[in-house]
VMD Tcl script that builds the backbone (N, CA, C; Angstrom):
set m [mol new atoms 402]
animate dup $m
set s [atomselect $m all]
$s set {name element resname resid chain x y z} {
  {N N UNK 1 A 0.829 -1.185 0.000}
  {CA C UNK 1 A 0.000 0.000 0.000}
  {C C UNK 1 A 0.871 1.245 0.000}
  {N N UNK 2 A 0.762 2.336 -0.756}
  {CA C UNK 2 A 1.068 3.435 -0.829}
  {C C UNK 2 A 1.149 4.085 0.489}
  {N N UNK 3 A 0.110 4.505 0.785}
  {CA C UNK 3 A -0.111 4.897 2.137}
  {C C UNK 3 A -0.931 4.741 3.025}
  {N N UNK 4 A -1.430 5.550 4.211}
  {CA C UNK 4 A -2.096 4.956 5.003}
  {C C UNK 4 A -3.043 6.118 5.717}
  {N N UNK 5 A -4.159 5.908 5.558}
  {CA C UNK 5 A -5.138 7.257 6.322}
  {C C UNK 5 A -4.839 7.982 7.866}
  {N N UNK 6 A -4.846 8.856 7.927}
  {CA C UNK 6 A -5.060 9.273 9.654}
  {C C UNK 6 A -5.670 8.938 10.084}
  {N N UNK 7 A -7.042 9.326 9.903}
  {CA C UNK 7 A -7.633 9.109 10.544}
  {C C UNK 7 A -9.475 9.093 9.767}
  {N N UNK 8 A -9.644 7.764 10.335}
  {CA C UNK 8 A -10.891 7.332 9.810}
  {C C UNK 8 A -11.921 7.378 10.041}
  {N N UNK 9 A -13.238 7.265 9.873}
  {CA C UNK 9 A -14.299 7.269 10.622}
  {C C UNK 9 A -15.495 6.369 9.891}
  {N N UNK 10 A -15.887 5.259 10.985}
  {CA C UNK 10 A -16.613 4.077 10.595}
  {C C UNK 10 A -17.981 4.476 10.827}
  {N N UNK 11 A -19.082 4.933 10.352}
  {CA C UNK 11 A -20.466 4.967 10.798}
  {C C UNK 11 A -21.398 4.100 10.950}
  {N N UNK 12 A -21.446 2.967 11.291}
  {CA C UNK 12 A -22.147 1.653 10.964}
  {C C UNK 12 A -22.793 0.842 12.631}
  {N N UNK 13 A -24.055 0.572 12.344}
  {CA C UNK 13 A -24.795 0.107 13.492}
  {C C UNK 13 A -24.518 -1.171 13.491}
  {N N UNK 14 A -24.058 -2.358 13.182}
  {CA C UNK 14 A -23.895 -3.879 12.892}
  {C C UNK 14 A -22.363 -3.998 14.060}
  {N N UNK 15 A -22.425 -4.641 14.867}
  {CA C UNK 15 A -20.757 -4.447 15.557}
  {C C UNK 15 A -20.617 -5.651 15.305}
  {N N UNK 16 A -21.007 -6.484 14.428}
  {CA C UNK 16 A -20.096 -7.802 13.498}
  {C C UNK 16 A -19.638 -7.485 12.665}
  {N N UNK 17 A -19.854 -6.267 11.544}
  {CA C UNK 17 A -19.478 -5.531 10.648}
  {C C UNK 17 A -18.395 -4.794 11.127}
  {N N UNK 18 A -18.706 -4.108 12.119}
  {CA C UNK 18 A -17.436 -3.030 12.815}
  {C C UNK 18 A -16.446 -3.712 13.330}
  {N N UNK 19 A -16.511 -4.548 14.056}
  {CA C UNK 19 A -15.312 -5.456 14.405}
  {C C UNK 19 A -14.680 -6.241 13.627}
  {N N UNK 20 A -15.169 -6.489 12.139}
  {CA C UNK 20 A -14.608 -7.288 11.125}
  {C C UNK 20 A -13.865 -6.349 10.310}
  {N N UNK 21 A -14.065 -5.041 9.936}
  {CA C UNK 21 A -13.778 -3.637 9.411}
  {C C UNK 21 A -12.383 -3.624 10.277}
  {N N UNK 22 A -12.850 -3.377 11.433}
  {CA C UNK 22 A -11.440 -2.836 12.240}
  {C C UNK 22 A -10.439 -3.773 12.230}
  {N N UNK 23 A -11.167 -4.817 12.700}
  {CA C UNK 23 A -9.585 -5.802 12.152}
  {C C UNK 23 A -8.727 -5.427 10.830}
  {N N UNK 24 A -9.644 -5.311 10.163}
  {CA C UNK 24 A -8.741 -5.667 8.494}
  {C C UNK 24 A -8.195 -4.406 8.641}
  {N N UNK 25 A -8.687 -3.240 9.008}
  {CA C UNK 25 A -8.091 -2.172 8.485}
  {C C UNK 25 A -6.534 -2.014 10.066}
  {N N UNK 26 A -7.063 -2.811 11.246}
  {CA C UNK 26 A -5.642 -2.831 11.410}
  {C C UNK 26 A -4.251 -3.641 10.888}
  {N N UNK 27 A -5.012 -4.653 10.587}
  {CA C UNK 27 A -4.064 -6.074 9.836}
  {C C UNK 27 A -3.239 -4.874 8.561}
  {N N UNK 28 A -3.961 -4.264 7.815}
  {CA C UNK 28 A -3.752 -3.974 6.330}
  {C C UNK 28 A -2.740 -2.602 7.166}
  {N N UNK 29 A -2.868 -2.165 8.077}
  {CA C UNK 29 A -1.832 -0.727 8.505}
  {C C UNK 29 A -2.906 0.475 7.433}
  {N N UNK 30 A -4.221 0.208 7.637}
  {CA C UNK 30 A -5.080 1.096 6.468}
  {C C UNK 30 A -5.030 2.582 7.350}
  {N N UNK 31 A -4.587 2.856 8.887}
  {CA C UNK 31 A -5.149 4.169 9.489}
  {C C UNK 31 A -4.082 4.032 10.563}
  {N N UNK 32 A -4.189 5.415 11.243}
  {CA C UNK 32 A -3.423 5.234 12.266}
  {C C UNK 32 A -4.683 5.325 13.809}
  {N N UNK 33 A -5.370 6.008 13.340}
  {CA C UNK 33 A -6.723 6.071 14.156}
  {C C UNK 33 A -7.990 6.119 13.616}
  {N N UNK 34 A -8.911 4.629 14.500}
  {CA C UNK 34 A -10.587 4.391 14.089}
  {C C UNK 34 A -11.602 5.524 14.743}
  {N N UNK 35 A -12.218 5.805 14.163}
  {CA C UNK 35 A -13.381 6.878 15.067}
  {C C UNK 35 A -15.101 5.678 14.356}
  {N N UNK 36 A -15.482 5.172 15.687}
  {CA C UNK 36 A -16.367 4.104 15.301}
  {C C UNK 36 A -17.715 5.110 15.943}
  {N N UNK 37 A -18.841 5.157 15.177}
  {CA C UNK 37 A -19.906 5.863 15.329}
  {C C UNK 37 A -21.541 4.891 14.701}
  {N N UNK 38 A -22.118 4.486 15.577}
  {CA C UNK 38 A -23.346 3.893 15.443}
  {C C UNK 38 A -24.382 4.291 14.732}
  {N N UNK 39 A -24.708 5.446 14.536}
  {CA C UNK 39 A -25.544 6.097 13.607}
  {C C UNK 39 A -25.319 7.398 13.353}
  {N N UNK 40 A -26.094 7.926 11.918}
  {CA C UNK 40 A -25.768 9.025 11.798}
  {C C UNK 40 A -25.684 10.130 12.734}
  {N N UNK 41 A -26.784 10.268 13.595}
  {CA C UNK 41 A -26.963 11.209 14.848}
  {C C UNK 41 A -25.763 11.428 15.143}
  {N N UNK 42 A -25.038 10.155 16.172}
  {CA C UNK 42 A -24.060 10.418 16.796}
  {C C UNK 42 A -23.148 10.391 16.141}
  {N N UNK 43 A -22.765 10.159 14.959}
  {CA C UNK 43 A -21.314 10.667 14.239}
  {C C UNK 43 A -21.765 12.207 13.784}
  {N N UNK 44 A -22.833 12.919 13.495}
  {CA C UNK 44 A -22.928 14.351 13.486}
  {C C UNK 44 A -23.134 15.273 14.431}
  {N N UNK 45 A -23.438 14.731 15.526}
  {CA C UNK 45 A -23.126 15.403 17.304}
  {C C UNK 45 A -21.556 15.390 17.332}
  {N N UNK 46 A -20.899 14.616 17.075}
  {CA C UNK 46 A -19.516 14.444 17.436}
  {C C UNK 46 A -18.659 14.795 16.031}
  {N N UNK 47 A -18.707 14.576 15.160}
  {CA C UNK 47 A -18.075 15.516 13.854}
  {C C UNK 47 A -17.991 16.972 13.759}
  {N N UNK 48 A -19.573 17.342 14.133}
  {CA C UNK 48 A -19.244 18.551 14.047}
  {C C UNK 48 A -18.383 19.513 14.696}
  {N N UNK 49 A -17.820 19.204 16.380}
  {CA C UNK 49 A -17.443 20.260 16.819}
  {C C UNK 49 A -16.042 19.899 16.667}
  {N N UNK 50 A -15.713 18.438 15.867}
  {CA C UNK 50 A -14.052 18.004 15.796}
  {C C UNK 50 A -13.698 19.388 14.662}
  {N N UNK 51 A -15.101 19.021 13.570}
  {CA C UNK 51 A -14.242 19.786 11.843}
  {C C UNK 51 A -14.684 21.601 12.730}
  {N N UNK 52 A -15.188 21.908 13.428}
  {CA C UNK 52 A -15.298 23.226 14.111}
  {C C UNK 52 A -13.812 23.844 14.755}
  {N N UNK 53 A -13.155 22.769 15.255}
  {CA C UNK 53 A -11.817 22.693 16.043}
  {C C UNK 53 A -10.538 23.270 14.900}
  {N N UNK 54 A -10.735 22.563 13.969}
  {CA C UNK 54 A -9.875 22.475 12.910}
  {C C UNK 54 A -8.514 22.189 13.021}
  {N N UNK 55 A -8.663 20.980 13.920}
  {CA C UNK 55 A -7.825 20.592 14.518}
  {C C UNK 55 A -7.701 19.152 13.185}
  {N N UNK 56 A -6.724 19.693 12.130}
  {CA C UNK 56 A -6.637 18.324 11.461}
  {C C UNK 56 A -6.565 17.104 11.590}
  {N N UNK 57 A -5.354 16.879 12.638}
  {CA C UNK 57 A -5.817 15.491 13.449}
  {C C UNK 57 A -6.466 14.743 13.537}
  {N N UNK 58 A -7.186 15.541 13.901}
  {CA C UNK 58 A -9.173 14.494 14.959}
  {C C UNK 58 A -9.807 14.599 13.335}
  {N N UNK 59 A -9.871 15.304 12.448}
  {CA C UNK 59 A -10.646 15.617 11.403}
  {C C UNK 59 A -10.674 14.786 10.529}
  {N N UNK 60 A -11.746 13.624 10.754}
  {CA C UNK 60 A -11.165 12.206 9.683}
  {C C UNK 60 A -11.159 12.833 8.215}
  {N N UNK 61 A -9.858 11.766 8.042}
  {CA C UNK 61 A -9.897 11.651 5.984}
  {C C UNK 61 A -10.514 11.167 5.134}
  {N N UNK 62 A -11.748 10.068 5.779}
  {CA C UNK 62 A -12.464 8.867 5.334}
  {C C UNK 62 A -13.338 8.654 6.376}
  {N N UNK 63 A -14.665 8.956 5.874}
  {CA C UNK 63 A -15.230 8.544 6.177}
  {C C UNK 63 A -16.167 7.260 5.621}
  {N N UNK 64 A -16.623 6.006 6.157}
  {CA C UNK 64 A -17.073 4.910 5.966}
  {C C UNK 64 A -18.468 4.804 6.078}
  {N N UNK 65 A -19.521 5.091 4.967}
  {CA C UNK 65 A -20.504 4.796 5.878}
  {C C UNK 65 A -21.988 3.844 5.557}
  {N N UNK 66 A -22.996 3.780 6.689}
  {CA C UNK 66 A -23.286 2.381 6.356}
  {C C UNK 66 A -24.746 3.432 5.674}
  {N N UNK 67 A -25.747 2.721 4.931}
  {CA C UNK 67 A -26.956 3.765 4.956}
  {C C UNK 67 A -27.841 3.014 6.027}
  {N N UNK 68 A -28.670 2.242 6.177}
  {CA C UNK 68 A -29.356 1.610 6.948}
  {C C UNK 68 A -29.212 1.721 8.452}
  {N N UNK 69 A -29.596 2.475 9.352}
  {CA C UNK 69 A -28.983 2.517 10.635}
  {C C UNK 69 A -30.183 3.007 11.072}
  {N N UNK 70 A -30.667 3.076 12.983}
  {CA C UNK 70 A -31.628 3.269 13.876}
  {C C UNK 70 A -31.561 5.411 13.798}
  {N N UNK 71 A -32.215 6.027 14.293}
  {CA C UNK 71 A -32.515 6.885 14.903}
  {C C UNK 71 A -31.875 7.927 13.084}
  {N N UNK 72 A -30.821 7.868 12.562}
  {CA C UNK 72 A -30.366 8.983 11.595}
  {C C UNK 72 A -29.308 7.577 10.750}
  {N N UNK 73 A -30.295 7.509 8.995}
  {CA C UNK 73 A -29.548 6.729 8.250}
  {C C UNK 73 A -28.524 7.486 7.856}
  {N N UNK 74 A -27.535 6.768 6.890}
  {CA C UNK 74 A -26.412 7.608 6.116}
  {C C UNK 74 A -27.379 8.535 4.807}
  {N N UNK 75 A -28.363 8.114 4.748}
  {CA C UNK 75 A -28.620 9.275 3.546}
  {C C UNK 75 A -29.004 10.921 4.382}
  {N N UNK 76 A -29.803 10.702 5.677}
  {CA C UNK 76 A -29.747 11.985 6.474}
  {C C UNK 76 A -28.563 12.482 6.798}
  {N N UNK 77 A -27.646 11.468 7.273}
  {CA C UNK 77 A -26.146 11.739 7.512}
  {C C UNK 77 A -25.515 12.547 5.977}
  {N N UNK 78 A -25.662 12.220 5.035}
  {CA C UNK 78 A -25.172 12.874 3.819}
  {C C UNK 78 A -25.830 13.884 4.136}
  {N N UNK 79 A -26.961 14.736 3.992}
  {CA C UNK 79 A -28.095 15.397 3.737}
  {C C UNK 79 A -27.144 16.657 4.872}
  {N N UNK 80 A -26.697 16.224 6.074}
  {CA C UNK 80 A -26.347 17.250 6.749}
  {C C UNK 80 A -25.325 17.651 6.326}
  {N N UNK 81 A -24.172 16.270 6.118}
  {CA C UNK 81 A -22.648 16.275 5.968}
  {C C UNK 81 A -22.626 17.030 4.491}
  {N N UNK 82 A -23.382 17.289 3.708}
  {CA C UNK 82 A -22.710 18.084 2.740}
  {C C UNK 82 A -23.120 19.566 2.960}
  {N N UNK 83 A -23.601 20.142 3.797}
  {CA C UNK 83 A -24.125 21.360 4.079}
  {C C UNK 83 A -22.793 21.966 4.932}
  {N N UNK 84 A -21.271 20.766 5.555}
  {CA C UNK 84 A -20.764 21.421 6.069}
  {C C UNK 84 A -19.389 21.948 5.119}
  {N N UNK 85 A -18.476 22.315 6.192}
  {CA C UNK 85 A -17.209 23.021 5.391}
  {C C UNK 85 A -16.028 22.885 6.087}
  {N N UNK 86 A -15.921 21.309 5.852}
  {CA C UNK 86 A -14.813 20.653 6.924}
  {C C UNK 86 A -13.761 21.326 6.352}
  {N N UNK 87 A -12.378 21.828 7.551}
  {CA C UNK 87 A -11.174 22.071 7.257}
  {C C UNK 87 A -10.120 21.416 6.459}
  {N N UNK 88 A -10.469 20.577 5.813}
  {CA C UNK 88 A -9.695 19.267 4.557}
  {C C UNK 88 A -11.124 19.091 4.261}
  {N N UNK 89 A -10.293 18.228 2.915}
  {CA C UNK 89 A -11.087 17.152 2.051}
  {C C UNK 89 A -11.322 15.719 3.105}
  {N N UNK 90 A -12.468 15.505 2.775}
  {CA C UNK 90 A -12.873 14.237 3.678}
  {C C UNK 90 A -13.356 13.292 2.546}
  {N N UNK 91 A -12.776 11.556 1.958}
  {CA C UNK 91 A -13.735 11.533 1.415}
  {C C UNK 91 A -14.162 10.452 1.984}
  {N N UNK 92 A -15.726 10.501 1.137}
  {CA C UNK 92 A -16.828 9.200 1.736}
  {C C UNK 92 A -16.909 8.237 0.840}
  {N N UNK 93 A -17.346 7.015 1.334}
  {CA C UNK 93 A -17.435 5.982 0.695}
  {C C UNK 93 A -18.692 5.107 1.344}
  {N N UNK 94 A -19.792 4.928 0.327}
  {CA C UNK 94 A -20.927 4.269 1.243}
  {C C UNK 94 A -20.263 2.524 1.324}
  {N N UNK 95 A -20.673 2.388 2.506}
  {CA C UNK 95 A -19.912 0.832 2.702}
  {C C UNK 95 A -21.900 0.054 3.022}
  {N N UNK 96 A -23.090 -0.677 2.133}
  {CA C UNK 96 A -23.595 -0.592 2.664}
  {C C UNK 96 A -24.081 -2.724 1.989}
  {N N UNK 97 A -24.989 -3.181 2.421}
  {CA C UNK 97 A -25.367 -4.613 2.230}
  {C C UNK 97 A -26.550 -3.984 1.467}
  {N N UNK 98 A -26.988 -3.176 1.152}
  {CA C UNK 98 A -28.002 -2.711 0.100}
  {C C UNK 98 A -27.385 -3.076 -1.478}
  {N N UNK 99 A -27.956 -3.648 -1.953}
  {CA C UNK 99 A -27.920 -4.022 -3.581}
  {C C UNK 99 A -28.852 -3.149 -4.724}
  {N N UNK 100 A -29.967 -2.808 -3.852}
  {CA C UNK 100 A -30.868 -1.645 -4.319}
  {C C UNK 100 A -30.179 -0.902 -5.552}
  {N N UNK 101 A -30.950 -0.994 -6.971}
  {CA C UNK 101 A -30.101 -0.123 -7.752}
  {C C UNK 101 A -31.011 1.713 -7.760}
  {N N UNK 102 A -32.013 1.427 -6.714}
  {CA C UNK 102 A -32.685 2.705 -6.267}
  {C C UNK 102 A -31.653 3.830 -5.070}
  {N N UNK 103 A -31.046 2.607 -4.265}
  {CA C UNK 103 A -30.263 3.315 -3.668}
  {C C UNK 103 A -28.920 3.417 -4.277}
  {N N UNK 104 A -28.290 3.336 -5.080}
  {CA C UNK 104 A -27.137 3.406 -6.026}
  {C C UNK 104 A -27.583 4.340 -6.787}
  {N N UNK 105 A -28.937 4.464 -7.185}
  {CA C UNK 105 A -28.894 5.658 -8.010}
  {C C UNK 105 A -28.847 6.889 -7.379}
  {N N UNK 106 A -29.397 7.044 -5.854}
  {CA C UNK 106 A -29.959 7.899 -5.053}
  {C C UNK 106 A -28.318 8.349 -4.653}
  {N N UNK 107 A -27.188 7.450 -4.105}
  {CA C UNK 107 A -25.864 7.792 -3.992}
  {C C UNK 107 A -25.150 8.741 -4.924}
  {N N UNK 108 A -25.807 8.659 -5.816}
  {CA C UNK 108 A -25.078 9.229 -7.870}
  {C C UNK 108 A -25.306 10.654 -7.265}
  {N N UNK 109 A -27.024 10.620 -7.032}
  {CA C UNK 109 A -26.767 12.608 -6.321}
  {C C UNK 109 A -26.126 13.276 -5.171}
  {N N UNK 110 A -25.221 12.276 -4.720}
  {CA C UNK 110 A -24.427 12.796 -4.194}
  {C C UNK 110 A -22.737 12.900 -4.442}
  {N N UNK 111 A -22.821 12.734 -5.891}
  {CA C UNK 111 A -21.666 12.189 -6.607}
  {C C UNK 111 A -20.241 13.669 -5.612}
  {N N UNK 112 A -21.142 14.748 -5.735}
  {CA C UNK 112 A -19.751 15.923 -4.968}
  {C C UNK 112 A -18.851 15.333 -3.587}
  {N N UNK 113 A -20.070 14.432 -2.964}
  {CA C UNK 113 A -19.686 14.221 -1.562}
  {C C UNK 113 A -18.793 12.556 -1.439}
  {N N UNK 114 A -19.393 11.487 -2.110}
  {CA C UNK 114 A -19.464 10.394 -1.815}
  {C C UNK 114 A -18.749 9.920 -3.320}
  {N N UNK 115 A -17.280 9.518 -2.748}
  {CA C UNK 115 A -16.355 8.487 -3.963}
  {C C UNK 115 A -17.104 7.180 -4.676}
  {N N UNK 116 A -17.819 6.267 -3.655}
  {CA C UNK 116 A -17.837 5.022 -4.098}
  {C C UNK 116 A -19.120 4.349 -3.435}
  {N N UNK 117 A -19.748 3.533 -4.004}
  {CA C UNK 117 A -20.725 2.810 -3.614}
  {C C UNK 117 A -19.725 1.332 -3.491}
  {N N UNK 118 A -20.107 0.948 -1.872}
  {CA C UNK 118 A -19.139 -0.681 -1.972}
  {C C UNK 118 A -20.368 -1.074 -1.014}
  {N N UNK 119 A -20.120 -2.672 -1.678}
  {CA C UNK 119 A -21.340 -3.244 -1.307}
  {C C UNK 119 A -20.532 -3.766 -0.142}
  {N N UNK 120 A -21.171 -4.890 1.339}
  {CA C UNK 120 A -20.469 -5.286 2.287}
  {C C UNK 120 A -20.310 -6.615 1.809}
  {N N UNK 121 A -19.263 -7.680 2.263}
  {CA C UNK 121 A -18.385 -6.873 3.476}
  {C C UNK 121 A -17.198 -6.799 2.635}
  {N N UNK 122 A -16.287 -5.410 3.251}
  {CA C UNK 122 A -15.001 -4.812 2.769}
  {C C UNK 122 A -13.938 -6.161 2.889}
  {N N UNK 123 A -13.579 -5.632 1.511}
  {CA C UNK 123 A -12.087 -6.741 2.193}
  {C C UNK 123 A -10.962 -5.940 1.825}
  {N N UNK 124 A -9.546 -7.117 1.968}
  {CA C UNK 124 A -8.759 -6.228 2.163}
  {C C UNK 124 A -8.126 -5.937 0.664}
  {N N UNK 125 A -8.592 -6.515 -0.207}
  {CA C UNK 125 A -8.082 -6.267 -1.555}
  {C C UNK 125 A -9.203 -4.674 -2.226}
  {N N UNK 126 A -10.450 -4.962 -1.388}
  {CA C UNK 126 A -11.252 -3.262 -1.334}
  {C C UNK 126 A -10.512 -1.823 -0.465}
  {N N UNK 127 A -10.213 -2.634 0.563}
  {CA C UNK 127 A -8.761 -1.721 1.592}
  {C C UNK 127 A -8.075 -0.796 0.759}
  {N N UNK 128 A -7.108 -1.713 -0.423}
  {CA C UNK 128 A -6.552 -1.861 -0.912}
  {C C UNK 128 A -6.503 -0.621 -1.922}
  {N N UNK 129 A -7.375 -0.999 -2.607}
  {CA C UNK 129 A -7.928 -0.180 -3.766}
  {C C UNK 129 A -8.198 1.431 -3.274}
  {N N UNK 130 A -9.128 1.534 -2.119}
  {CA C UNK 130 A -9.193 3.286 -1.544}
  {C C UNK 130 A -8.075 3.809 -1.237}
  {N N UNK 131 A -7.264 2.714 -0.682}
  {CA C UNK 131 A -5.545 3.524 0.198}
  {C C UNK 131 A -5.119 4.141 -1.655}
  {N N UNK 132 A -5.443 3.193 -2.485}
  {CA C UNK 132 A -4.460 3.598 -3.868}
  {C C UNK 132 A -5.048 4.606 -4.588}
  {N N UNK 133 A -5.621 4.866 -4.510}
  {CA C UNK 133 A -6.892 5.312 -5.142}
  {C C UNK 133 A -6.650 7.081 -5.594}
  {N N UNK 134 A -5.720 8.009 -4.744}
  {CA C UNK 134 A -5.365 8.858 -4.872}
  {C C UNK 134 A -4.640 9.362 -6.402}
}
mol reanalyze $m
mol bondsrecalc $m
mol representation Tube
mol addrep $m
């Protein structure tokens, strides 16, 4: 691998998914730090006042995210997240078990915000491909 993210951020309600994610992406050296967030809500309570800080650091490079989730899906999560004006480029990648070519199309309008539609589960030859991808 070329290189390796700072810092990441997983949005996904499934913690068989999240714990299978984090492995690989520590096995693969994909980040140096996980930021794991259950639904949209709480990854946009807690995003916002990191990219407010502008503290690059904390300010993930990647974000991961799932659409299907309790209380705020990733498409509300988009809906906010592109209204902001994070201090870097962040990019997204929907990571989701939806096959839906309704929701693949619905991702397309967000083509400014969101790199890639990947279906689950990530592996590490998908790892692979985002670290290169630059």
């Amino acid at each position: 691998m070329k290189k390796k993210f700072n810092t990441v951020c997983l949005i996904d309600d499934d913690p068989i998914f999240i714990f299978g994610a984090s492995r690989l992406m520590k096995q693969a050296a994909f980040c140096n730090s996980l930021i794991v967030y259950n639904n949209g809500k709480e990854a946009l309570d807690q995003l916002k006042p990191i990219m407010a800080s502008g503290d690059l650091e904390k300010v993930p490079d990647l974000i991961l995210l799932d659409l299907n989730m309790p209380i705020l899906d990733g498409w509300g999560f988009l809906d906010a997240f592109i209204t902001f004006t994070p201090p870097k480029p962040i990019e997204v990648y929907i990571v989701t078990s939806s096959v839906s070519n309704h929701d693949k199309q619905k991702a397309k309008k967000y083509a400014d915000a969101v790199k890639e539609y990947v279906i689950k589960p990530i592996t590490p030859v998908k790892l692979k491909e985002i670290i290169e991808r630059e």
